[in-house]
Residue, then its C-alpha position, 0 to 999 in steps of 0.5 A: x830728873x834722873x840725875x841730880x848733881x850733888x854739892x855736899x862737901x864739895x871741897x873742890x868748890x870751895x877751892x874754886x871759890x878762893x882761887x877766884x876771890x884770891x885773883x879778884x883781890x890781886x888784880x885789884x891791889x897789884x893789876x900789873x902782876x895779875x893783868x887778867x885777874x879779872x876773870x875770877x868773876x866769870x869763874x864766880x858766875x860758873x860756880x853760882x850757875x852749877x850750884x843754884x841749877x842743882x839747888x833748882x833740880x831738886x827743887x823743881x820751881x813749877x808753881x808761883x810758891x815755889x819761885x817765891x820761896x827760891x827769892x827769898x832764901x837768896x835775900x836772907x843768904x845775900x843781902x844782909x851782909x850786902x846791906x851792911x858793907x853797902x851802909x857802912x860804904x855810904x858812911x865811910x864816902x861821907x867822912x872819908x871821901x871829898x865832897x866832889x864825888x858824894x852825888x855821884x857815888x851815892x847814885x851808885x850805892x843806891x843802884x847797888x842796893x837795888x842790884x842794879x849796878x851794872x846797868x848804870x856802869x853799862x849806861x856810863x861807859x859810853x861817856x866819855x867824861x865819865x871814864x876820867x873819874x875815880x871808880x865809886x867804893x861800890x862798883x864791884x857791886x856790878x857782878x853781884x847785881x848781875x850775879x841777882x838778876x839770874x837769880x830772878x829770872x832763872x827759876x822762871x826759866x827752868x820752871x818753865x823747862x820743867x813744865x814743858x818736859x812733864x807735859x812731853x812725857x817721855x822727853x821731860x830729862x832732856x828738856x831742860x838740858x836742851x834748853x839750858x843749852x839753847x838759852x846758853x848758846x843765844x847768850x854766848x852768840x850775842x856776848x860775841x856780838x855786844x863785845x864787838x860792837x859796844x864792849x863798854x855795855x857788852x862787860x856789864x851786861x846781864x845779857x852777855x853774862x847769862x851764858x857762864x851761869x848756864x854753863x854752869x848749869x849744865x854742868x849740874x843736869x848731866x852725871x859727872x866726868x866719872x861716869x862717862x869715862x872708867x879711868x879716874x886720869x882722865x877726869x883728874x887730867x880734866x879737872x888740871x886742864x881746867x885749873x890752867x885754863x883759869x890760871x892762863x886766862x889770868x895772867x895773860x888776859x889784860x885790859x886789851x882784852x876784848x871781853x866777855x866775848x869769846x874770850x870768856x869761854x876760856x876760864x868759863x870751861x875751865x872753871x866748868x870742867x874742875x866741877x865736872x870732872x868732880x874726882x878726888x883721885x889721888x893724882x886729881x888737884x881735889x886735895x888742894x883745892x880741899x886745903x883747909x886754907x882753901x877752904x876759909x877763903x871760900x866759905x869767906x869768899x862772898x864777904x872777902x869780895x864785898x869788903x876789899x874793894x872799899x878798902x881799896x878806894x878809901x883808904x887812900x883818902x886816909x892813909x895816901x899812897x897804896x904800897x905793898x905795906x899798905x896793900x897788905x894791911x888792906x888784905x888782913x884787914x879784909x880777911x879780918x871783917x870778911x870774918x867778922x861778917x860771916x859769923x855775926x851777919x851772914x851766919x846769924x841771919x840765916x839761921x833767926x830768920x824763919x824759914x816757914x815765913x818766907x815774907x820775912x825775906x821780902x820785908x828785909x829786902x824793902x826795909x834794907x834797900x830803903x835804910x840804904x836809900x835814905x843814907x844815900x840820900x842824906x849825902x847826895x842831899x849834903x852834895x847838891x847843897x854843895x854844888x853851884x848853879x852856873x848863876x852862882x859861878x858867875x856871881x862868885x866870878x865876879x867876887x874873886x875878880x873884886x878879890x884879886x884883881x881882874x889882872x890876877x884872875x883866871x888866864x891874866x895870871x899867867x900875863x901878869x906872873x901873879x902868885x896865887x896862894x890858894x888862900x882865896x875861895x876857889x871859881x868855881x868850887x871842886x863839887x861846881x867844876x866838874x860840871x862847869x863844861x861848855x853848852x856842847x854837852x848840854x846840847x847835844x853836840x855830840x856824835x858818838x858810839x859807831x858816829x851814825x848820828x851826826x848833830x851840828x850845832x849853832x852859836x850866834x847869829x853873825x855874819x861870819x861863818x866859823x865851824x869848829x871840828x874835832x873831839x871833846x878838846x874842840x868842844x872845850x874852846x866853845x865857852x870862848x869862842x861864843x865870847x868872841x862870837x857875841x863881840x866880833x859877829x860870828x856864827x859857830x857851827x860845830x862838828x863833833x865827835x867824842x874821841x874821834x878827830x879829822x882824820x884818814x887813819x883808823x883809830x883803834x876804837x874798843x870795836x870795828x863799828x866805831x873805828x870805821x864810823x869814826x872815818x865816816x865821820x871825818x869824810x862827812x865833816x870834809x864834805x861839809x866844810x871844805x867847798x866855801x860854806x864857812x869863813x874859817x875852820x878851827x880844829x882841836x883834837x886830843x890823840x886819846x885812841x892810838x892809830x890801828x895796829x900800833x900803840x901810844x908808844x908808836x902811833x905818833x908817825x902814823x897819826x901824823x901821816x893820817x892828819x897830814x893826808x886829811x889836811x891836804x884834802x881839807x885844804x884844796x877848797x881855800x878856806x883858812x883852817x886853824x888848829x889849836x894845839x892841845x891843851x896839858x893832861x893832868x890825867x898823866x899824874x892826877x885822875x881828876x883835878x877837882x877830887x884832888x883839889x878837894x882832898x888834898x890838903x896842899x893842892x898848889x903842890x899835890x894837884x899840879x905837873x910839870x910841861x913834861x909830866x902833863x905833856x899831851x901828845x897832838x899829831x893833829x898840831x904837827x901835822x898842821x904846823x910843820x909837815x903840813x907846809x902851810x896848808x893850816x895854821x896852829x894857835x898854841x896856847x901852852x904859855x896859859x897852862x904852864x910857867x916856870x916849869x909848873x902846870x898849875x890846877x889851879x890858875x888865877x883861883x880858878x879850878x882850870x880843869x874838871x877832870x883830868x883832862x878838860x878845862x873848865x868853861x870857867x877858865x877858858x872865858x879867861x882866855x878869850x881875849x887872848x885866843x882872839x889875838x892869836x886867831x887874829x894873827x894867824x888869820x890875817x896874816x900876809x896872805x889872808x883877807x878874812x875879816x874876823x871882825x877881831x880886835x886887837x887886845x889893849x897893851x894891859x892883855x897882851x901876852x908875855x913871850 
């Protein structure tokens, strides 16, 4: 090709680098001070794009050896350093980290070893239970797994452009421009699209990322800003241009922030104009960018990046509390093995690997992402050792009620103001409860994603027709429901959605998609259910999604209303329809109730809230209780969740949440006598004629008022 970008000293990337470690570090100790700081990865992703597609037009990559050669110069300038962070990571979860997150986050070092990281972020975002867990000490991995596989396919992609233009002739300098642009243009369209529709898979997706690396690469096949204008300004004006656009991007992008998207396209061409512009004219930014200072923390930008996040999530294990002390701790310390690992590690490898060998890169990526392997293995073993099969929690059930008494266990503490001292075994163990959920999941109950897809569920073969309605806080109560269903002769159909609730107004889903899919659901769920085909309708709902247009701080009213005109509708066809109101959310002070029981070394006190603290807003119980006048009834619950101004986690030895949010099946059994005595009394009130089947508890389960 006739030009050639050249990289040589490029003191204006290695500024570029530092700006964009240094927003990354930021946003992840301080997100509140830098919201946006986010988008130092996409400034990363030019930059790799600029430079791999000069390294490439240089090297024109047009047969197999050449492909070859290209990989394995990545894993000797990549991996080691990877590999030893990723093994001294592993270790650190094993000894510093509780044994509830061990399975989980050795998967993920796994998938980072093999630069597959980002897909199993993209698969987990579409859970729902899993966005309540601690991110793994390895999740920034995703950007450098997405960061490797354009490193796979790109010299494939421009030696194919290459070859097309050789065999063209006369058109071979425009070939690749065109269709690095074409490539570009497709990534960006479907970028716009995924964020859209799917913005969890959409942020993590190699597809919706491919577009910045080829911005980049554009960059690198078309002569610098210099050469199209004669006056020096114009391109120093372009590289300021660019530097605010990155630094706009920064501080008012947040989490809102629909993204990659079109949204991207901001620090992308601002990040791709600094290179382009390519000028050390005295009124350009290139001195500073060129700052020696700049300049350490780019070359050392790669290991900064690899180090300060495991830092970030382990050392709260250790140390508690993150505060600006600590947090500054953490940046030397970060600083200071990021500057280890260069010259020991990155440094040394690059230059005792052969290059004329260039098997020995392929020999260290297999032996390296074994050796990891097997690390993960042995602590995912260990884990699985740990956890418990649901005989197992039945069998342990049985022990703790012998330990402290049938009167004292689970929901009957509550009843009888027994004291729990922690000093008993735990039912079930922190590593069992995060699973201990109800059969919902394993199921398959679920509709979800834009709710096209609709299962219902059966439970019980009775002659009483029950449908049980809402989001994952109605699935909570099947594990008792299916208690009362076997004694009381009922048929559970259930009908539910993950984060959607029966109602009119439109919830603010991450994509237009959902939000209307969620109200689809709802008029399927009202045909279904309000024309006589049931016996009794309970609902639960938590507001985990504020009403469209508004906020948490201002969605209460307006959600109410959308729950008001739903049961007003719902109720016309008669059948009795029963709302339990919401259950407390730990999620307010404690991320995930078992990952802190099992490191806490006082977790009655560290684990635990108040009414206040975990107070669950439930427009769905208003609306049913009060404004509703009487078109619904609502089951409250409150007095088994909190006593004396506490919100225990754990209640009567059993672990009563496994997450955040949701109980335990486990815990809510316990409450099956009681919740049958409350749907008795709303049910067969003086108005009611529906036999339940449902018969009243004996004095020794009655509930304390």
């Amino acid at each position: 090709m006739k030009h050639v970008a050249k990289t040589v000293s490029r003191g204006d990337i290695q500024g570029l680098r530092a700006i964009a470690v240094v927003l990354v570090v930021v946003y992840h100790l301080w997100p509140e001070a830098l919201s946006g700081g986010f988008i130092g990865v996409d400034t990363f992703f030019v930059i790799s794009g600029f430079l791999i597609t000069t390294h490439l037009v240089k090297n024109p990559p047009v047969r197999a050896r050449d492909v070859w050669a290209f990989w394995m110069r990545r894993v000797k300038r990549l991996l080691p350093a990877a590999f030893f962070v990723l093994a001294v990571t592993m270790i650190g979860i094993r000894l510093l980290a509780p044994d509830t997150v061990w399975r989980a986050w050795g998967g993920q070092v796994v998938a980072a070893a093999f630069y597959v990281e980002n897909w199993a972020l993209a698969a987990s975002s579409v859970d729902y239970l899993t966005s309540e867990d601690a991110p793994s000490a390895v999740q920034h991995f995703w950007s450098l797994s997405v960061e490797e596989q354009f490193y796979l396919f790109w010299p494939l992609i421009l030696g194919g452009l290459f070859i097309a233009g050789a065999a063209l002739g006369a058109k071979r300098a425009l070939i690749p421009r065109y269709g690095v642009l074409g490539f570009l243009l497709l990534s960006l369209a479907y970028s716009i699209h995924l964020t859209g529709n799917e913005p969890g898979i959409a942020y993590f997706s190699t597809l919706t990322r491919g577009w910045e690396f080829a911005a980049g690469g554009i960059i690198a096949l078309i002569p610098p800003a210099t050469e199209h204008f004669r006056s020096s300004h114009v391109a120093s004006a372009m590289s300021w241009a660019g530097l605010a656009a990155i630094l706009y991007a920064a501080t008012a992008y947040d989490e809102t922030t629909p993204f990659p998207g079109s949204a991207a396209a901001l620090p992308v061409l601002g990040t791709a104009a600094v290179i382009w512009a390519h000028t050390e004219a005295k009124t350009s930014p290139a001195r500073l960018l060129a700052w020696k200072t700049s300049r350490f923390l780019g070359d050392h930008s790669y290991s900064i990046y690899l180090w300060h996040w495991p830092l970030i999530v382990l050392m709260p294990f250790v140390i508690g509390t993150l505060h600006w002390p600590q947090k500054l701790g953490i940046i030397a310390a970060t600083v200071f093995m990021a500057f280890l690992t260069k010259a020991l590690i990155e440094d040394n490898f690059r230059r005792t690997l052969d290059r004329a060998k260039i098997m020995t890169g392929g020999r260290f990526l297999l032996v390296g992402s074994l050796g990891i392997g097997l690390i993960s293995g042995a602590v995912v073993g260990t884990a699985a050792q740990r956890e418990q099969t649901p005989a197992q929690v039945a069998s342990q059930v049985l022990e703790a009620k012998d330990n402290v008494g049938t009167q004292c266990f689970g929901a009957a503490s509550m009843v009888n103001d027994c004291v729990d001292s922690g000093a008993g075994p735990l039912v079930p163990a922190p590593t069992a409860a995060k699973q201990d959920r109800s059969d919902a999941y394993d199921d398959k109950c679920w509709s979800q994603g834009e709710f096209a897809r609709r299962p219902v569920c059966t439970y019980g073969n009775g002659r009483t027709k029950v449908a049980l309605v809402g989001n994952s806080h109605a699935g909570q109560w099947l594990p008792a429901l299916q208690e009362i269903a076997k004694e009381r002769d009922w048929t559970i159909s259930t009908f539910l959605a993950s984060r959607c609730s029966p109602t009119d107004s439109e919830l603010a889903f991450d994509s237009d998609a959902s939000a209307e899919g969620c109200v689809a659901f709802g008029k399927w769920v009202l045909e279904r259910t309000s024309h006589g085909q049931f016996d009794v309708i309970i609902a639960a709902a938590r507001q985990s999604l504020p009403v469209q247009g508004e906020d948490f701080g201002t969605t209460r009213d307006k959600a109410i209303t959308g729950y008001e005109s739903y049961l007003q509708k719902w109720t016309t066809g008669g059948t009795p329809i029963v709302v339990i109101r919401d259950s407390p959310y730990p999620g307010n002070t404690v991320r995930n109730v078992p990952d802190c029981i099992a490191s806490s070394r006082k977790p009655l006190v560290d684990c635990s809230g108040t009414p206040k603290s975990w107070h669950s807003m439930d427009p769905l119980a208003d609306a049913a209780g009060s404004s509703a006048k009487g078109r619904a009834s609502v089951v409250d619950m409150s007095e088994f969740f909190c006593r004396d101004d506490i919100c225990p986690a754990i209640i009567g030895s059993v672990i009563a949440y496994i997450d955040g949010s949701h109980l335990t099946a486990t815990y809510v059994r316990t409450l099956m006598p009681y919740l049958a005595t409350k749907l008795e009394k709303v049910i067969r009130g003086p108005s009611r004629s529906v036999d339940l089947g449902v018969a009243p508890v004996t004095s020794s389960q009655s509930s304390r008022h």
